[in-house]
Every structure is written in structure tokens, then in C-alpha cells.
mmJSON file of the N, C-alpha and C atoms, coordinates in Angstrom:
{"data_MODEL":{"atom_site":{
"group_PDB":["ATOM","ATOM","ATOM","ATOM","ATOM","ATOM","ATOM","ATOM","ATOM","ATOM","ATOM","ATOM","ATOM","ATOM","ATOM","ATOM","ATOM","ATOM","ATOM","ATOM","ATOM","ATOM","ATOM","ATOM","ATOM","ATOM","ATOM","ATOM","ATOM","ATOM","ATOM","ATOM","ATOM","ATOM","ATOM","ATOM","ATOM","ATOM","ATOM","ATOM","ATOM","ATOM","ATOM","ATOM","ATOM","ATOM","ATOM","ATOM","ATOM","ATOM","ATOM","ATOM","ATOM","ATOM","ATOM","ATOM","ATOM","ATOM","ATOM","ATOM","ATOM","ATOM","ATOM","ATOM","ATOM","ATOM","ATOM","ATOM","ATOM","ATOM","ATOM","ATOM","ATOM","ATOM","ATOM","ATOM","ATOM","ATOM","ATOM","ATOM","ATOM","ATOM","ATOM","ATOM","ATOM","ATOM","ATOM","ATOM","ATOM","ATOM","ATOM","ATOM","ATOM","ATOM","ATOM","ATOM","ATOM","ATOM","ATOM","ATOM","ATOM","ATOM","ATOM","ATOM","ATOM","ATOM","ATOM","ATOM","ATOM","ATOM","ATOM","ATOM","ATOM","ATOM","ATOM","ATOM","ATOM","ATOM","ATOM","ATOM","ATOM","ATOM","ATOM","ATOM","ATOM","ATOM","ATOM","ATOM","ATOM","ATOM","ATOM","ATOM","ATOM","ATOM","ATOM","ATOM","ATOM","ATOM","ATOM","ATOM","ATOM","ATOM","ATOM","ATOM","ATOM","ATOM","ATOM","ATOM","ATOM","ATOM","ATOM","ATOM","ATOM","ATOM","ATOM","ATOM","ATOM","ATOM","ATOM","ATOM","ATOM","ATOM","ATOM","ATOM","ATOM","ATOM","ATOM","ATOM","ATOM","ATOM","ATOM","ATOM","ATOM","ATOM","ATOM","ATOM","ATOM","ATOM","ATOM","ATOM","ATOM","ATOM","ATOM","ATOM","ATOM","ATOM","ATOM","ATOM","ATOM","ATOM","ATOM","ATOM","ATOM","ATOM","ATOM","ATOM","ATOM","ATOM","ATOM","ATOM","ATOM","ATOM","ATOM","ATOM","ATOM","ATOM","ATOM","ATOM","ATOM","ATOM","ATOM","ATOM","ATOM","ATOM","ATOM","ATOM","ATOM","ATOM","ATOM"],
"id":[1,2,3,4,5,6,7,8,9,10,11,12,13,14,15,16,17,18,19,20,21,22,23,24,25,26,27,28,29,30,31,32,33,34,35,36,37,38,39,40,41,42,43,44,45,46,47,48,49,50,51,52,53,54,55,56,57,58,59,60,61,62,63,64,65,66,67,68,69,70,71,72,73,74,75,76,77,78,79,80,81,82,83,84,85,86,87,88,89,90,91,92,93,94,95,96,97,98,99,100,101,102,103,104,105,106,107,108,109,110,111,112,113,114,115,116,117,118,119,120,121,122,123,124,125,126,127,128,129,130,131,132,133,134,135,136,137,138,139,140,141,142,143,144,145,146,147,148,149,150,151,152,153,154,155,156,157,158,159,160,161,162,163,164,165,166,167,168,169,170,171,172,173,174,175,176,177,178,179,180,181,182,183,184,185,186,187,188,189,190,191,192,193,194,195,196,197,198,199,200,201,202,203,204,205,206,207,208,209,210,211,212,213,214,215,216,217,218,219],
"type_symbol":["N","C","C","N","C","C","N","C","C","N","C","C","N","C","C","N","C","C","N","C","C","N","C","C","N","C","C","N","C","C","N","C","C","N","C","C","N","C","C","N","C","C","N","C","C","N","C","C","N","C","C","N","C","C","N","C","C","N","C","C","N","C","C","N","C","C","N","C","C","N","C","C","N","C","C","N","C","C","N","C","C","N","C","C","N","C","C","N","C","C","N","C","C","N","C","C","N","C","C","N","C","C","N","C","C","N","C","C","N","C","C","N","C","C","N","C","C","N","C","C","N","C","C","N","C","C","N","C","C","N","C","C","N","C","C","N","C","C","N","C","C","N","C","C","N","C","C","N","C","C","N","C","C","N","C","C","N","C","C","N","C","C","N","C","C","N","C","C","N","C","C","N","C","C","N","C","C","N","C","C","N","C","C","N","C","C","N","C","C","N","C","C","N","C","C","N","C","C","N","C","C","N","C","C","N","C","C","N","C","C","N","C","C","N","C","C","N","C","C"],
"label_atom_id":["N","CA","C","N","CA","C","N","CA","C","N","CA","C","N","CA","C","N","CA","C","N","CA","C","N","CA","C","N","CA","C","N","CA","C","N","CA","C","N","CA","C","N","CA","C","N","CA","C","N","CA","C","N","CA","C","N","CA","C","N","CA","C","N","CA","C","N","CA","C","N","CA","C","N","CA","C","N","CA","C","N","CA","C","N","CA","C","N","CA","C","N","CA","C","N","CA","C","N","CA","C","N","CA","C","N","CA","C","N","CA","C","N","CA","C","N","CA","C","N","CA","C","N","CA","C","N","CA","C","N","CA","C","N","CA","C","N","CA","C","N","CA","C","N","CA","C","N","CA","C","N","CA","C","N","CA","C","N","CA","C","N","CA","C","N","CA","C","N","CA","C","N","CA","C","N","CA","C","N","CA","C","N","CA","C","N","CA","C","N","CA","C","N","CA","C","N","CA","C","N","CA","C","N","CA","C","N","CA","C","N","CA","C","N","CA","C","N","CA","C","N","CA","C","N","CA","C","N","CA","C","N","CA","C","N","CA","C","N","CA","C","N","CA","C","N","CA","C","N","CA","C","N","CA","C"],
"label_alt_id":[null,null,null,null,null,null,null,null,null,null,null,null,null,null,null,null,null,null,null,null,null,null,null,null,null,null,null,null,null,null,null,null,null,null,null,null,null,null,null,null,null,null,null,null,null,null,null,null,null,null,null,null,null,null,null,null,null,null,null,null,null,null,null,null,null,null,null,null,null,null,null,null,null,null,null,null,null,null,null,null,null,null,null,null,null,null,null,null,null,null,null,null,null,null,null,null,null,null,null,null,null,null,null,null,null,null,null,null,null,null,null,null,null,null,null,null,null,null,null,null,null,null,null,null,null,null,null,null,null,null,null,null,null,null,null,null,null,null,null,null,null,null,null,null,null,null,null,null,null,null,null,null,null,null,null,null,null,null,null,null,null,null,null,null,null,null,null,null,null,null,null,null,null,null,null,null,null,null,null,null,null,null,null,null,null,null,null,null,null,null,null,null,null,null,null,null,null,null,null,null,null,null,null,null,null,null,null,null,null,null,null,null,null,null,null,null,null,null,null],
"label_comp_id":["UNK","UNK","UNK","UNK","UNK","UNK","UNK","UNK","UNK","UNK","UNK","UNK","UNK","UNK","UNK","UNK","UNK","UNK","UNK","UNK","UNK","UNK","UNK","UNK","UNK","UNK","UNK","UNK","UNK","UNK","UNK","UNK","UNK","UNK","UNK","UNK","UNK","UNK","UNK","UNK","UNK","UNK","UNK","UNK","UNK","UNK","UNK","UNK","UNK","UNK","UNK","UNK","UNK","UNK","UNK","UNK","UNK","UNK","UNK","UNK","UNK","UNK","UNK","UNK","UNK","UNK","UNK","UNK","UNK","UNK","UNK","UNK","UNK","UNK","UNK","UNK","UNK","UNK","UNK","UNK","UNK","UNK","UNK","UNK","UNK","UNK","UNK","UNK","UNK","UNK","UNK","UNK","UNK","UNK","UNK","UNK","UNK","UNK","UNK","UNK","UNK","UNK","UNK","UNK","UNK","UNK","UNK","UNK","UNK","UNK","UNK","UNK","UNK","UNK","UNK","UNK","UNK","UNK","UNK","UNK","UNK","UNK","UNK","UNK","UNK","UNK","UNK","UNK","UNK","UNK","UNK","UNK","UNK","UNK","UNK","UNK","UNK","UNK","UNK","UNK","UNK","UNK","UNK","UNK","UNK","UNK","UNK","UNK","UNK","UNK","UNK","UNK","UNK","UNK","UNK","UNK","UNK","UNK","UNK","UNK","UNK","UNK","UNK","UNK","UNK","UNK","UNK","UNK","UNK","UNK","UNK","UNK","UNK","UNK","UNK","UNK","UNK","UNK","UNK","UNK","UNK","UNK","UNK","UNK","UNK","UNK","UNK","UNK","UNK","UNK","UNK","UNK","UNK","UNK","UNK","UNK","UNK","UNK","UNK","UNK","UNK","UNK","UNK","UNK","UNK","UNK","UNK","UNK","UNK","UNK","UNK","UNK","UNK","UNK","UNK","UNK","UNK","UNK","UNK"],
"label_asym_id":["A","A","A","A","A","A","A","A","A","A","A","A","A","A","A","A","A","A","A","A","A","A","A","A","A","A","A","A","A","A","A","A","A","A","A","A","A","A","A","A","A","A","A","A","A","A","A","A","A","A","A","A","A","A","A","A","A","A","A","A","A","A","A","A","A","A","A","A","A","A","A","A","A","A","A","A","A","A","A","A","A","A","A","A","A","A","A","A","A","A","A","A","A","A","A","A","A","A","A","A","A","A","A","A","A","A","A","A","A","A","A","A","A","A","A","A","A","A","A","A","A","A","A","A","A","A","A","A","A","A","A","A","A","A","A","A","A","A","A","A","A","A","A","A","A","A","A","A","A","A","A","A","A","A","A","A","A","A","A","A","A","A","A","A","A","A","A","A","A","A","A","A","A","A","A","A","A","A","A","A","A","A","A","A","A","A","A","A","A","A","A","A","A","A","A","A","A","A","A","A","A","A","A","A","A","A","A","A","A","A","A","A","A","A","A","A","A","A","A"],
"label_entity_id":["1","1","1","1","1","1","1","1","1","1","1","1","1","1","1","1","1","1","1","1","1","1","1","1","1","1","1","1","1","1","1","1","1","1","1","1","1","1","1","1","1","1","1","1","1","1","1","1","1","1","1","1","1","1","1","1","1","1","1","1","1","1","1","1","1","1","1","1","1","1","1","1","1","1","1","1","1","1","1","1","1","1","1","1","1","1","1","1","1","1","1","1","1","1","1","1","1","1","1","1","1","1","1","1","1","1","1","1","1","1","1","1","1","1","1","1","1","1","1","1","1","1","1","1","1","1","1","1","1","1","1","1","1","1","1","1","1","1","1","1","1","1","1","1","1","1","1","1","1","1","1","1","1","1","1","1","1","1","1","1","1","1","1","1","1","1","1","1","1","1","1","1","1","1","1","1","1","1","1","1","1","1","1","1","1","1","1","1","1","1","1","1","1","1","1","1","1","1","1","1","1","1","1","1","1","1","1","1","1","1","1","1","1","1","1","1","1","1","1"],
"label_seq_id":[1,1,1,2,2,2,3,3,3,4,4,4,5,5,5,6,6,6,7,7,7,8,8,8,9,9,9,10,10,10,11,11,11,12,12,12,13,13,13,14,14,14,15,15,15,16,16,16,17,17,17,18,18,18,19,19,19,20,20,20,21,21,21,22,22,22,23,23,23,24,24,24,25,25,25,26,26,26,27,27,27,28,28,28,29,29,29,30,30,30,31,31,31,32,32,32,33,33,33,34,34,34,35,35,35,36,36,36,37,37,37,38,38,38,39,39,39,40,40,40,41,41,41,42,42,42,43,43,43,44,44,44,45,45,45,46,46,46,47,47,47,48,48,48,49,49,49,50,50,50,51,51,51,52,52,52,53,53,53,54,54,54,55,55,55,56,56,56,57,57,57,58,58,58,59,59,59,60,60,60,61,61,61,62,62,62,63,63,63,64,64,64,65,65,65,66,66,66,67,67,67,68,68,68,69,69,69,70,70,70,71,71,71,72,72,72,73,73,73],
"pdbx_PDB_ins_code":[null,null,null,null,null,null,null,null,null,null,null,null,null,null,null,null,null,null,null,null,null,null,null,null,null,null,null,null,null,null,null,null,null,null,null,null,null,null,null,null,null,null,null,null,null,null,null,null,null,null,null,null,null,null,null,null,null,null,null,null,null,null,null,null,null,null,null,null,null,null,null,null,null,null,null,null,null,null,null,null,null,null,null,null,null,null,null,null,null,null,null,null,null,null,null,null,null,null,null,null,null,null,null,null,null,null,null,null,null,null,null,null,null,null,null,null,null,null,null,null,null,null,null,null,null,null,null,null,null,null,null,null,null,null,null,null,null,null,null,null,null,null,null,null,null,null,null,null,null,null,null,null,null,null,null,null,null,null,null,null,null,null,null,null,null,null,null,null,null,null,null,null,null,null,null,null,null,null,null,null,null,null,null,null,null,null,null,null,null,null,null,null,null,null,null,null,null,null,null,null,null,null,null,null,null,null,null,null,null,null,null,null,null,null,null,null,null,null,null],
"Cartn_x":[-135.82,-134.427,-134.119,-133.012,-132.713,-132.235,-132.737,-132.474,-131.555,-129.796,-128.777,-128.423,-128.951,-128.65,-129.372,-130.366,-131.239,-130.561,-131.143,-130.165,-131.064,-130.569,-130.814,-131.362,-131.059,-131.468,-131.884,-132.668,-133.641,-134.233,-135.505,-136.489,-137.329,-137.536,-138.089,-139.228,-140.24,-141.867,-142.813,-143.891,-144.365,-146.377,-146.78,-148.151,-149.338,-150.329,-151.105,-151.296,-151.64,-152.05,-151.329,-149.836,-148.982,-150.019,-151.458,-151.632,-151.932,-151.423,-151.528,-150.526,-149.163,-148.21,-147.862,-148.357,-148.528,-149.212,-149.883,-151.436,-150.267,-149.641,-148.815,-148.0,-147.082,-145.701,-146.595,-147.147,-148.267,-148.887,-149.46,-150.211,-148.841,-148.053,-146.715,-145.796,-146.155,-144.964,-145.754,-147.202,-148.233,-147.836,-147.109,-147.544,-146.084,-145.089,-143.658,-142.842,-143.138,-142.682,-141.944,-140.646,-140.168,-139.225,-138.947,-137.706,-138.385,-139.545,-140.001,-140.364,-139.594,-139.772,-139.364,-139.579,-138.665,-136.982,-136.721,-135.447,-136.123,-135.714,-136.339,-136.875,-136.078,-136.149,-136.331,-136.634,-137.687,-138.622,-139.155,-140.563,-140.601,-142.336,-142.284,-141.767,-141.523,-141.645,-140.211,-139.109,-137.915,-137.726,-138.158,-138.108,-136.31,-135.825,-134.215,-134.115,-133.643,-133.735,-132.591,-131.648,-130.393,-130.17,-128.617,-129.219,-129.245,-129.376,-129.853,-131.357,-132.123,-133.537,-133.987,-134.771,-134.907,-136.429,-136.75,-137.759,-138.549,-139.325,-140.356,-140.553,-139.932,-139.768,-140.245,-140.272,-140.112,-141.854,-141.834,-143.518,-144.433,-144.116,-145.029,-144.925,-143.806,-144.016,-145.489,-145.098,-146.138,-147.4,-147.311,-149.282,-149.412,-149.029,-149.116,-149.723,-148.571,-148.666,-150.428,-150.535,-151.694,-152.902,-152.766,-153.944,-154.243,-152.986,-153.233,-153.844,-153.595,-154.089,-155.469,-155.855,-157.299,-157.867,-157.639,-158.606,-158.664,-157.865,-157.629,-157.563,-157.885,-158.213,-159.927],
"Cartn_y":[227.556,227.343,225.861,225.65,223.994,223.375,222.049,221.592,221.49,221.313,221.124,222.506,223.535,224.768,225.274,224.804,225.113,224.91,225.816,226.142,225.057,224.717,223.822,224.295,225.96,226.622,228.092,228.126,229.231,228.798,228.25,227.505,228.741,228.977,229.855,229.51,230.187,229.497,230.324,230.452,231.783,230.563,231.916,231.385,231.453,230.557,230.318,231.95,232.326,233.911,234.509,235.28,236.493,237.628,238.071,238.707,238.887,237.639,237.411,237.474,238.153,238.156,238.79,240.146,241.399,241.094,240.434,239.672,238.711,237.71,236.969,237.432,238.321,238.888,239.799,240.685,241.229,240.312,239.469,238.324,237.317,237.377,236.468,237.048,238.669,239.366,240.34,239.956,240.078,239.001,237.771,236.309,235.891,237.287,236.7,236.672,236.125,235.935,236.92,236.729,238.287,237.896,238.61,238.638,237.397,237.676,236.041,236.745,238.05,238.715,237.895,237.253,237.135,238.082,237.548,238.447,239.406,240.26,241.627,240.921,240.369,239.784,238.708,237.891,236.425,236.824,237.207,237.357,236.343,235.934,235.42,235.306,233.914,233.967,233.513,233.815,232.793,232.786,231.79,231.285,230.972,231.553,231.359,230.026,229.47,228.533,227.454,228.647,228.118,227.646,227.592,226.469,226.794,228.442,228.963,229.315,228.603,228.821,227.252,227.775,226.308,225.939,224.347,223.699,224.36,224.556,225.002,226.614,226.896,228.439,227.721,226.839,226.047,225.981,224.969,224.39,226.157,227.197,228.084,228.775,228.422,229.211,228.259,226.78,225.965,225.927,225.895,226.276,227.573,228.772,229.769,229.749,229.072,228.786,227.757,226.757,226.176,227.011,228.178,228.701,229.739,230.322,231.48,230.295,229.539,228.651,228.77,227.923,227.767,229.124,230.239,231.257,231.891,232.146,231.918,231.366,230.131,229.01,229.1],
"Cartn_z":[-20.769,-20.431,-20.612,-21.023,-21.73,-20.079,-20.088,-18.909,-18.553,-19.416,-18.747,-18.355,-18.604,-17.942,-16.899,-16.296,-15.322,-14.151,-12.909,-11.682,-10.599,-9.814,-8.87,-7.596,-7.975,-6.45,-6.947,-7.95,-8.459,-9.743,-8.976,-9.33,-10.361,-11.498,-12.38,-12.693,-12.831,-12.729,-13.839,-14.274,-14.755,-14.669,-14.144,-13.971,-15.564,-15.77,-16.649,-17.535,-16.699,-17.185,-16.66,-17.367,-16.468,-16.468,-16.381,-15.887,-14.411,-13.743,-12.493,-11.542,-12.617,-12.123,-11.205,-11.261,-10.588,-8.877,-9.273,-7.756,-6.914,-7.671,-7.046,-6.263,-6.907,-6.004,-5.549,-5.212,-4.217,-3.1,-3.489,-2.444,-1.549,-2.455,-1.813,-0.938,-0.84,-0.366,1.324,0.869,2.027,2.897,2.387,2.975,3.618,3.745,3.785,3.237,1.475,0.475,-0.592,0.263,-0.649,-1.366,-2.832,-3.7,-4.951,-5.153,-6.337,-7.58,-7.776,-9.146,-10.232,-11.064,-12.206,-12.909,-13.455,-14.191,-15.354,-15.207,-15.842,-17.325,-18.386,-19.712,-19.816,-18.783,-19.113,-18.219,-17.23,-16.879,-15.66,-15.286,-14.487,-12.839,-12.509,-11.292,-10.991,-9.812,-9.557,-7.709,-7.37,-6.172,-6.034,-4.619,-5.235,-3.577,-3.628,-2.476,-2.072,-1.718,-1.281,0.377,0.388,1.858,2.827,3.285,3.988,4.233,3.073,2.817,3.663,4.823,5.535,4.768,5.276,4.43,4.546,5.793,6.465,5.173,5.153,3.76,2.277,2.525,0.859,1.125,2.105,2.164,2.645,2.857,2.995,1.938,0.686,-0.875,-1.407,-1.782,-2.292,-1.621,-0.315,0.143,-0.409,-0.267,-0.877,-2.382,-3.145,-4.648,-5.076,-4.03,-4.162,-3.908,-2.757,-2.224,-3.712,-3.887,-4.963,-6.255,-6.592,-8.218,-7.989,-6.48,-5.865,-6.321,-6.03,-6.167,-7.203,-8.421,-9.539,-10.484,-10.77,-11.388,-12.776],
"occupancy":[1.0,1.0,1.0,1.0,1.0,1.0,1.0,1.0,1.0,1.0,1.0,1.0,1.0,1.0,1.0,1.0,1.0,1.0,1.0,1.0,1.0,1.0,1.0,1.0,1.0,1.0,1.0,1.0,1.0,1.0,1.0,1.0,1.0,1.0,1.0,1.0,1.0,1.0,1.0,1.0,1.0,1.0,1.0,1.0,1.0,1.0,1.0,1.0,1.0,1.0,1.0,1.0,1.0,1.0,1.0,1.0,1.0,1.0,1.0,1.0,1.0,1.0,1.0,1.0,1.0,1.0,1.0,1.0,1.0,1.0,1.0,1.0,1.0,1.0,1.0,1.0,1.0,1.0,1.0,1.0,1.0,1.0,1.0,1.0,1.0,1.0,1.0,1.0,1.0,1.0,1.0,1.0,1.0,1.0,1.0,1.0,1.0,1.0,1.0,1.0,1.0,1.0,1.0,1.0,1.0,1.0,1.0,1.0,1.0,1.0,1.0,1.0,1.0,1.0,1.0,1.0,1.0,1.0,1.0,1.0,1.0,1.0,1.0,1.0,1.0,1.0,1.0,1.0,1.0,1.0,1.0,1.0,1.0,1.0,1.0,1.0,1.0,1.0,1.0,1.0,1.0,1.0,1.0,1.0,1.0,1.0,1.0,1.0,1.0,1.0,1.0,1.0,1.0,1.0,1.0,1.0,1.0,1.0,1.0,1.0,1.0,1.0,1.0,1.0,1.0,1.0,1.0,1.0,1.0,1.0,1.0,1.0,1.0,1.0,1.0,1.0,1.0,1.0,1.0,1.0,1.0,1.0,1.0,1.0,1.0,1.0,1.0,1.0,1.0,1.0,1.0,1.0,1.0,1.0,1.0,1.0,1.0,1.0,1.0,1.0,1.0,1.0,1.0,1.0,1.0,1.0,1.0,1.0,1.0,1.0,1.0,1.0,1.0,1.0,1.0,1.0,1.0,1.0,1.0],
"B_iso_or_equiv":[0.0,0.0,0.0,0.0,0.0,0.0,0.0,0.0,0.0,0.0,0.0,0.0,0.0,0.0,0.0,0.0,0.0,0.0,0.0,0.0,0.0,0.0,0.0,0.0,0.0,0.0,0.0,0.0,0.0,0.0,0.0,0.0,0.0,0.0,0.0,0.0,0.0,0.0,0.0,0.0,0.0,0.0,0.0,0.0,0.0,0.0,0.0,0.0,0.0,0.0,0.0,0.0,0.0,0.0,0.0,0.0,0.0,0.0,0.0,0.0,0.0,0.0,0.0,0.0,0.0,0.0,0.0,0.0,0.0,0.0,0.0,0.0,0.0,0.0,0.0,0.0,0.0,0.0,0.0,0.0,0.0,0.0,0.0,0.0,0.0,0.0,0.0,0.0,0.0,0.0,0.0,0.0,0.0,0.0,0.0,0.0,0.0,0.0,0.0,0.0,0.0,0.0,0.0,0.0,0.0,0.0,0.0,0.0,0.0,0.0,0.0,0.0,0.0,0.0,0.0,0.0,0.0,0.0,0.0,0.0,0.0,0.0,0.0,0.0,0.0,0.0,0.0,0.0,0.0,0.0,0.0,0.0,0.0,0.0,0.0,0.0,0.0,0.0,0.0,0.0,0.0,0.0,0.0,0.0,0.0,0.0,0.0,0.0,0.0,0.0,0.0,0.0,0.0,0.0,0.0,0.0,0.0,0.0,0.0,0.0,0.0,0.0,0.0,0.0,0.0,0.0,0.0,0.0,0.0,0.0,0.0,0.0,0.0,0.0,0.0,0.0,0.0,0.0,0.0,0.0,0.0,0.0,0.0,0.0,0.0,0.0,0.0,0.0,0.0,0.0,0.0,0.0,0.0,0.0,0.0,0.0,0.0,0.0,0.0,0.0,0.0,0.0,0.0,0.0,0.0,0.0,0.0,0.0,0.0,0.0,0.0,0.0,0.0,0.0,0.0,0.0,0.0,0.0,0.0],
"pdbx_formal_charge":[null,null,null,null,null,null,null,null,null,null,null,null,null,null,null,null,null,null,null,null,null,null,null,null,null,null,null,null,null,null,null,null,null,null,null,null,null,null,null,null,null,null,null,null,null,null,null,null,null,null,null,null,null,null,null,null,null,null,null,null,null,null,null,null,null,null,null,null,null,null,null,null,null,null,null,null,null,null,null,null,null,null,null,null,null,null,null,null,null,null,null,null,null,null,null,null,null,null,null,null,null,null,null,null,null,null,null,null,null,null,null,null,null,null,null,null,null,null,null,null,null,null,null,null,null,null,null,null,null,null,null,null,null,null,null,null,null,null,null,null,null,null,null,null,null,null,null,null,null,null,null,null,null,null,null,null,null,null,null,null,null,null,null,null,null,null,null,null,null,null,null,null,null,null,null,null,null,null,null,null,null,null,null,null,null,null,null,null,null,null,null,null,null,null,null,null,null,null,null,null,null,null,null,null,null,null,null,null,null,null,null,null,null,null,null,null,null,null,null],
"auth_seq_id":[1,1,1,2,2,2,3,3,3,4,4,4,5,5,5,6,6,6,7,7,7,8,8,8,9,9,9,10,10,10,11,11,11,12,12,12,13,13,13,14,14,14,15,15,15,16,16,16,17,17,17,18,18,18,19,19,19,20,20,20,21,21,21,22,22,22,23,23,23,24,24,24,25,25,25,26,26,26,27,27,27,28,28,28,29,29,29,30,30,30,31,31,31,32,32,32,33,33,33,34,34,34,35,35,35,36,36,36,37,37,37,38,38,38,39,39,39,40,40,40,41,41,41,42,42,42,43,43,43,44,44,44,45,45,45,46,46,46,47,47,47,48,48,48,49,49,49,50,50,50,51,51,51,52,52,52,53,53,53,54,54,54,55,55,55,56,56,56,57,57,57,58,58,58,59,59,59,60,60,60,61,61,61,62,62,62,63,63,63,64,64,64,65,65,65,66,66,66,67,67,67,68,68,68,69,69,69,70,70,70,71,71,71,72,72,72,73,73,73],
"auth_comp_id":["UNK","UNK","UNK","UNK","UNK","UNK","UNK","UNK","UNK","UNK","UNK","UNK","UNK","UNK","UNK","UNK","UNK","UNK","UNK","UNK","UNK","UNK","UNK","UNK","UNK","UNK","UNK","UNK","UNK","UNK","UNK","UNK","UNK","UNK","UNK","UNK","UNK","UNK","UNK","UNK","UNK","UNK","UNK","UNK","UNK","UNK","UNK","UNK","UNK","UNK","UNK","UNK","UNK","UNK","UNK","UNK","UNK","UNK","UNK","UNK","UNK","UNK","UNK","UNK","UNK","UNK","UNK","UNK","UNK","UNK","UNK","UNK","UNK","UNK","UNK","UNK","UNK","UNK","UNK","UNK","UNK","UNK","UNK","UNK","UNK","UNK","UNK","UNK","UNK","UNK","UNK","UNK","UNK","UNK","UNK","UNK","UNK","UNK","UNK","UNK","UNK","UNK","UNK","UNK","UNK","UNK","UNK","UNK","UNK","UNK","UNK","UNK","UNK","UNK","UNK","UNK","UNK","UNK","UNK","UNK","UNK","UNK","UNK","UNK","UNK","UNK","UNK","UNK","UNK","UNK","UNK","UNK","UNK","UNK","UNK","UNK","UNK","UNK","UNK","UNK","UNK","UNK","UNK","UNK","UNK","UNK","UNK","UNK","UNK","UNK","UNK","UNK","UNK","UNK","UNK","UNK","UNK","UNK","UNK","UNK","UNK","UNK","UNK","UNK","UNK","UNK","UNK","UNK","UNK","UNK","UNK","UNK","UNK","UNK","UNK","UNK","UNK","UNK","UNK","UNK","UNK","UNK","UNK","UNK","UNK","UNK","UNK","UNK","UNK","UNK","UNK","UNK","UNK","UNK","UNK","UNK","UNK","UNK","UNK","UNK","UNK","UNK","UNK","UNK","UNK","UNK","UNK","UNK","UNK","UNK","UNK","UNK","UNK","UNK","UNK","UNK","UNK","UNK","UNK"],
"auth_asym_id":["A","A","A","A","A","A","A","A","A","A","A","A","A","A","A","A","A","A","A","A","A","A","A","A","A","A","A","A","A","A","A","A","A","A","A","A","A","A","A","A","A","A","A","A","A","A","A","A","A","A","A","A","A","A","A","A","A","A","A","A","A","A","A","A","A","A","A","A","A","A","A","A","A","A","A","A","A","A","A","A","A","A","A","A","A","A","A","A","A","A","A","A","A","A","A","A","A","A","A","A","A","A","A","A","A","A","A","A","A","A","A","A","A","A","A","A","A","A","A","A","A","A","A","A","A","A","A","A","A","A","A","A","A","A","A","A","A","A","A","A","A","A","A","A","A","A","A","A","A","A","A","A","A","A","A","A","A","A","A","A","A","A","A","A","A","A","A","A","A","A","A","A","A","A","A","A","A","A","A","A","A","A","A","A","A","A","A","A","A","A","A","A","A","A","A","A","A","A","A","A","A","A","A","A","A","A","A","A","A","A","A","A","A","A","A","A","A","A","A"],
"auth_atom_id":["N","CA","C","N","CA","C","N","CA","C","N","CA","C","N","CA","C","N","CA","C","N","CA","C","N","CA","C","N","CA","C","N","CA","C","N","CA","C","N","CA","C","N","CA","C","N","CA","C","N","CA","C","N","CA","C","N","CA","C","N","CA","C","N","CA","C","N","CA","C","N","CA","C","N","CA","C","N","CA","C","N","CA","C","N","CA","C","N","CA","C","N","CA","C","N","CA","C","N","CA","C","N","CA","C","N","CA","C","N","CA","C","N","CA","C","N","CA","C","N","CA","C","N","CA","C","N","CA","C","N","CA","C","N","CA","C","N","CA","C","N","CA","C","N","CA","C","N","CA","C","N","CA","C","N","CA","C","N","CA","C","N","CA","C","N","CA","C","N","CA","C","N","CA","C","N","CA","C","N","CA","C","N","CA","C","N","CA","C","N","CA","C","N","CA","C","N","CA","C","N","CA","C","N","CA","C","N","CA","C","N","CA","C","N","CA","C","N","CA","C","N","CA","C","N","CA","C","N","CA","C","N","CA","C","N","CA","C","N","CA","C","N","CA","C","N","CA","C","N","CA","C","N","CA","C"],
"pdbx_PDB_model_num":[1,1,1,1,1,1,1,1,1,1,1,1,1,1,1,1,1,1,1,1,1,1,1,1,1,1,1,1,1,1,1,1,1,1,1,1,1,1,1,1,1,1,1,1,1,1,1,1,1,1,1,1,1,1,1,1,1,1,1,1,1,1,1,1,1,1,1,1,1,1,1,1,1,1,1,1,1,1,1,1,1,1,1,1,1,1,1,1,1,1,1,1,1,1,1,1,1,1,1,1,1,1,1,1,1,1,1,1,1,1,1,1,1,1,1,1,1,1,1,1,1,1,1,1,1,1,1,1,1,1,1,1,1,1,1,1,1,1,1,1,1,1,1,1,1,1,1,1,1,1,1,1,1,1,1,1,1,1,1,1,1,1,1,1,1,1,1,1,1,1,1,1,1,1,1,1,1,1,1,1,1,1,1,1,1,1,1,1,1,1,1,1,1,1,1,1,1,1,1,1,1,1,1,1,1,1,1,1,1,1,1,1,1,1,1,1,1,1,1]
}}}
């Protein structure tokens, strides 16, 4: 996605190997973490984080995101 079109509050992600895609939104949605499907025709991951999304929600996606790389890596 070209940067002047990128959203400010759905952060789009896609991991090293999408075959991990499946493990992620599984492991993320065990962890709290619900709604981080991608859009059906780009894939991947979209964290949506508007301003009803408090910090404390932000910092338990990224430990999440670090713990899952850690064991997958």
C-alpha cells in the first residue's frame, strides 16, 4: 500500500511466513486479541486501533506479536 494512502488507525501487517497466519489469529484471539484478520484480498494481518482502543490494548498486541516471532522464528 503506497504510503500516502495508508490509514493511521489500521495498522496492516503480514508475517515472514503466511503460513503462520492461521497460528497467529488463533494464538491472538486465545490472548484477547480479536478482529486481526486481514481484508479478504490482501491477506495478512490488520490491527484496527482507534481511540477507543486504550494503550494498555496496543502494548498487549506487541508483547503478543514479540512472544509469537520468539517461538517461531
Amino acid at each position: 500500500v503506497a504510503v500516502s494512502d495508508r490509514s493511521r488507525m489500521n495498522v496492516s501487517f503480514t508475517l515472514k511466513d503466511a503460513a503462520l497466519d492461521g497460528a497467529f489469529v488463533k494464538q491472538a484471539e486465545a490472548m484477547g486479541l480479536l478482529q486481526l484478520k486481514g481484508h479478504r484480498s490482501v491477506g495478512g494481518m490488520r490491527a484496527s486501533i482507534y481511540n477507543a482502543m486504550p494503550l494498555e490494548g496496543v502494548a498487549a498486541l506487541v508483547a503478543f506479536m514479540q512472544q509469537f516471532a520468539q517461538q517461531n522464528s
